[in-house]
C-alpha angles and dihedrals in degrees: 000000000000110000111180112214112218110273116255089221083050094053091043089058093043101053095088092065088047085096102063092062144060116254095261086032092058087036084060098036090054088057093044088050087047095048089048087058100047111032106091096201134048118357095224122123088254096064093036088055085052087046097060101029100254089120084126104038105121090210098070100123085066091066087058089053093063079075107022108046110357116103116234128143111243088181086064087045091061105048089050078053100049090044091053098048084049095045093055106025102033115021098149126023125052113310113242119214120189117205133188142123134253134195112238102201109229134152134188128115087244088059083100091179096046119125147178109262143180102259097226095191090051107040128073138199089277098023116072111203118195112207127184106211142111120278115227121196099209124187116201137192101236101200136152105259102212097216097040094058098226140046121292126190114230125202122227097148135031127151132186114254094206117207138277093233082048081049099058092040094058089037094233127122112284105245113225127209084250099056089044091050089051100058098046090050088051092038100049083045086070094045088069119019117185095037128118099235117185113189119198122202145164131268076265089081096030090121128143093215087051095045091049105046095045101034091093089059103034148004113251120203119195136127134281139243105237098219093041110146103251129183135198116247111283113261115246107278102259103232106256099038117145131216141023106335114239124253105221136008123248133335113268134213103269115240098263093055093051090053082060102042114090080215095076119107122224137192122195114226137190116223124197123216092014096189097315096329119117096238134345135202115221132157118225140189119200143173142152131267151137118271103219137187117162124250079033138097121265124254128200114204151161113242130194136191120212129189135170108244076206083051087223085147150024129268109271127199122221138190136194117182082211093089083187094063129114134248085233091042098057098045086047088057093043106049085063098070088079089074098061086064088062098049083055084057107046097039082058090051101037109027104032104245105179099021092083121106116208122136108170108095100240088049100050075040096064111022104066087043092051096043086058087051097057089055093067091039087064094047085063099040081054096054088050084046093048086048098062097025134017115255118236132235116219108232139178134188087244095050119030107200114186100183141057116265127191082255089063091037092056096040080045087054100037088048082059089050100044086036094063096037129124122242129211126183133169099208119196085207139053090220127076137169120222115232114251110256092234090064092048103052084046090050088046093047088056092046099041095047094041105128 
């Protein structure tokens, strides 16, 4: 039997988290880490035990306490995540956060914050999908990988967002995307104070309470509604002036009537990385203003208008509470956010999101949020490994891929692991043949690249 020891690389880039256990709990949460790496199936305790050899440990509902009873802070393991990820992708330059929310599809009467959704992968514009899962609100580090070749969005905090009907049964206030969104953007704000942070997020969070309440702290990029009621910076107060001072200037032209009026200056850019593409031309028209409802805070902001001169797509609206960005700037942000849709897919492929099997609360608490963080914690095991060894792309006659993907990171990451295993072996016989390299590395490709 093949029992994998725990790789010395995989303990170096645990031992920050060491401190957030007790000394059996981090012995058993090293092995569950390791068996979620390796196992190609199902992420429950059962398949990470098999992973690692520990089938026969009789110990094994121990390993489910690690989730299910142990105490242990994931908030602090995510800011020593998120730390980490900064310190080594973006050490200089704003910080971009990407933020949005996923449906984990999950069913069982003890899921007690499950919900009915809108499945967002399934419907269509015409076509309304119901799906019964768990939401889950994710923020995620958007920076360049070097060896990747374009931009990846790594997870270091996500939180389950339970639902309203979950709300009402246990008789507390129903927590929105919005108020979610506006304590992790408050939140990441005090993990690193004196940073510019930018956080780009969907229309979902497009709302004037949540702009107002987090702009001092950190830029949000979303888009923009195009007949929001904007208003020109209000004029300096005249001495002598009686009454209740006003709260904005003059009404503005609303978006869409800007994208009609020949008055309208615009300015053709060139973005790189347009959803996938290479490059894209676009024209754009931007100002500054104060985004206004009324019975609501105030919110100045810059706007900016983009269309296609192929027409190959419609006018978008854009906003940016740094009045002082760039056009450039604030693409450049945005076009980001595409990439946070791939990390939901690959961490379902690779990783296993939605094949675990918890239903106690703590535990559905802890283990989504822990499989997106590994995600991210590959990503950085496959930078040290592309510092001492190229990585290789795997590569066929009928598909030529030229960069790195997340399914070369983690087989990058499992052949370390299986490389510096022990094995033990109990032979009937003295002599024993050595398996032809050929047949290894094609055993270790189909065991590295299961998904």
């Amino acid at each position: 039997m093949i029992v994998p020891a725990c790789d010395r690389r995989l303990a170096d880039w645990l031992v920050p988290f060491q401190v957030l256990f007790t000394r059996p709990t981090w012995q058993r949460a090293r092995v569950l880490v390791e068996g979620a790496i390796l196992t190609p199936h199902r992420r429950t305790i059962s398949a990470a035990l098999r992973a690692t050899g520990k089938s026969a440990d009789a110990g094994f509902a121990l390993y489910h306490a690690v989730l299910n009873r142990c105490r242990w802070s994931a908030l602090a393991a995510a800011r020593i995540l998120f730390l980490m990820l900064v310190d080594r992708f973006a050490s200089s330059g704003p910080v971009v956060i990407g933020l949005d929310d996923t449906i984990e599809r999950r069913w069982g009467a003890k899921i007690k914050a499950r919900g009915i959704y809108r499945d967002p992968v399934r419907s269509s514009h015409g076509h309304f999908v119901k799906a019964s899962g768990l939401r889950w609100l994710s923020a995620m580090l958007l920076v360049p990988v070097p060896w990747a070749g374009r931009v990846w969005a790594l997870p270091f905090l996500t939180v389950l967002m339970a639902s309203e009907r979950a709300a009402a049964v246990s008789r507390v206030r129903h927590k929105t995307l919005v108020d979610g969104a506006r304590q992790m953007m408050l939140q990441i704000a005090r993990w690193l104070p004196g940073r510019a942070i930018v956080v780009v997020a969907d229309s979902a969070f497009a709302a004037i309470n949540l702009l107002a309440a987090v702009r001092t702290r950190v830029s949000v990029v979303t888009r923009l509604r195009l007949d929001a009621r904007l208003f020109g910076l209000m004029a300096p107060r005249e001495t002598g002036t009686i009454g209740r001072p006003r709260r904005n200037g003059e009404r503005l032209p609303t978006l869409a009537q800007r994208l009609l009026d020949p008055q309208t200056a615009w300015k053709t850019l060139i973005v790189q990385g347009w959803y996938g593409e290479t490059e894209r031309r676009v024209e754009v028209a931007t100002g500054i203003a104060v985004w206004s409802h009324p019975g609501r805070p105030i919110v100045p902001l810059r706007w900016l208008l983009v269309r296609d001169p192929l027409g190959l797509f419609r006018p978008q609206a854009f906003l940016c509470t740094d009045q002082g960005a760039s056009p450039e700037d604030i693409l450049s942000w945005f076009v980001r956010r595409w990439t946070i849709e791939v990390t939901f897919a690959e961490v379902r492929r690779h990783l296993g999101v939605e094949t675990q099997r918890q239903w106690s609360d703590r535990a559905i608490a802890r283990t989504t949020p822990v499989l997106l963080g590994l995600y991210a914690l590959i990503t950085v095991g496959a930078d040290d490994l592309h510092q001492s060894q190229a990585l290789v792309v795997r590569s066929a006659k009928w598909y030529r891929k030229t960069s790195l993907t997340f399914a070369d990171a983690i087989a990058a990451v499992r052949r370390q692991i299986w490389a510096e295993a022990a094995f033990t072996t109990s032979p009937a016989q003295t002599d024993l043949s050595k398996i032809p390299g050929h047949i290894y590395d094609r055993l270790a490709d189909l065991a590295c690249y299961a998904a």
